[in-house]
SEMIRO-30893 format. One record per atom (N, C-alpha, C, O): residue in one letter; x, y, z. Coordinates in steps of 0.001 Angstrom, whole numbers, plus 500000, padded with zeros to 6 digits. Last residue first. Layout:
N
AXYZ;...
END
This chain:
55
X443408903672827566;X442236904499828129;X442390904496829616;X441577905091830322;X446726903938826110;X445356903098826650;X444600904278827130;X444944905461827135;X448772903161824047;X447758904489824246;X446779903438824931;X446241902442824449;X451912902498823121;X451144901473823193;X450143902695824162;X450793903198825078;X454604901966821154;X454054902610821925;X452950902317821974;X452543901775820946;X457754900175821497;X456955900287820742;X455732901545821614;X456102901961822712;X460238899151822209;X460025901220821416;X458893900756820498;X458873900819819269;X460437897881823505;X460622897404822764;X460611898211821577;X460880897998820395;X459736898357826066;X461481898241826083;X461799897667824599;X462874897149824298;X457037900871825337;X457861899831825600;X459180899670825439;X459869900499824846;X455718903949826008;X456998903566825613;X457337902391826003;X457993902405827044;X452427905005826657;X453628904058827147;X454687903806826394;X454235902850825765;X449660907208827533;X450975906751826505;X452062905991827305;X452481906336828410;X446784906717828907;X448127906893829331;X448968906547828241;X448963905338828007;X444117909147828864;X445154908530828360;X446417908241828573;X447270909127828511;X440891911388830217;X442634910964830310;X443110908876829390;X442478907821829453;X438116913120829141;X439491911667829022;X440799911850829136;X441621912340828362;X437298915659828636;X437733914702829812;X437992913778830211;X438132913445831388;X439590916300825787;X438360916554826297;X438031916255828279;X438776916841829064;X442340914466826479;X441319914592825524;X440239914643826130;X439736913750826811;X445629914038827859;X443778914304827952;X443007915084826536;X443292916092825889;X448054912166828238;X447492912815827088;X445720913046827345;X444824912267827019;X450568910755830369;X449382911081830408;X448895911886829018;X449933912445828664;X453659908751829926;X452416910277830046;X451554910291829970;X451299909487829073;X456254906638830419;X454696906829830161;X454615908747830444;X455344909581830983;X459013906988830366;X458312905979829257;X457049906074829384;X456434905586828435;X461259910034829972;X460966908904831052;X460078907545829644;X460436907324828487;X461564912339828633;X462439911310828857;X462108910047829368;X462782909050829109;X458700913295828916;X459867913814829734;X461197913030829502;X461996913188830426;X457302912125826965;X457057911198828138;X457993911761829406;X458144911186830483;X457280913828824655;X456322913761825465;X456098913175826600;X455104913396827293;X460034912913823772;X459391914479824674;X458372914853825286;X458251915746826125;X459196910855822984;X460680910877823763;X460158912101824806;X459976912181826021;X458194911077820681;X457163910642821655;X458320910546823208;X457955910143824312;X457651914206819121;X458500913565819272;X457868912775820859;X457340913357821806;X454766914926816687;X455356914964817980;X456564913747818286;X456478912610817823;X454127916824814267;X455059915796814523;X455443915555815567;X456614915891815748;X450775917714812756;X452211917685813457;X452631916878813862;X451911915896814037;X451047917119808510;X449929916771809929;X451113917216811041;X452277917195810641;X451817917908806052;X450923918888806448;X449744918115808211;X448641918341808709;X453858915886805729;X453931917304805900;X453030918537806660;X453283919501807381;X452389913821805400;X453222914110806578;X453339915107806834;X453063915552807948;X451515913996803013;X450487913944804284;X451154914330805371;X450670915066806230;X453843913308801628;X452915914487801406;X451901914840802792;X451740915933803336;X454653910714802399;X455023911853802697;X454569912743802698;X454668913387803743;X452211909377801038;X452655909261802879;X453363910825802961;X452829911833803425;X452817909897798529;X451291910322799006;X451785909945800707;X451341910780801495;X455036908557797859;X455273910005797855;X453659910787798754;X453553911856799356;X454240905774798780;X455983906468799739;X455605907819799322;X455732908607800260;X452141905529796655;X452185904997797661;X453567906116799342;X453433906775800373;X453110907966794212;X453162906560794266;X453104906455796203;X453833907128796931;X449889910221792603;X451412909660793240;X452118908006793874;X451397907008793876;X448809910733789533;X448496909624790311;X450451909648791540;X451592909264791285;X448081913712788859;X449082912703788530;X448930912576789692;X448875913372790629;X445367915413786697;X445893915139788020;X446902913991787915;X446727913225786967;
END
C-alpha cells in the first residue's frame, strides 16, 4: 500500500463525498434553513464568507 501525502488523501476524499455550493443553498441570499430528521438548522453566510450552522 503507498502512504499518500496529507493534500493527496484530502483530495481523494473529496471526490467521493458531495459538493454543495453554499451560494445555492442560501438562494443567493445569506441564511437557509437545512432539516435533519426533525431538526431544523439555520445556515448563515457571514460578511466575512464565513459560515456558521446553528440549531
Amino acid at each position: 500500500m503507498t502512504a499518500l501525502n496529507p493534500t493527496d488523501f484530502a483530495r481523494s476524499i473529496a471526490l467521493t463525498m458531495p459538493l454543495h455550493d453554499a451560494n445555492a443553498l442560501t438562494g443567493g441570499g445569506n441564511q437557509a434553513l437545512i432539516a435533519l430528521g426533525d431538526q431544523v438548522y439555520n445556515l448563515r453566510i457571514t460578511r466575512a464568507g464565513k459560515l456558521i450552522l446553528t440549531k
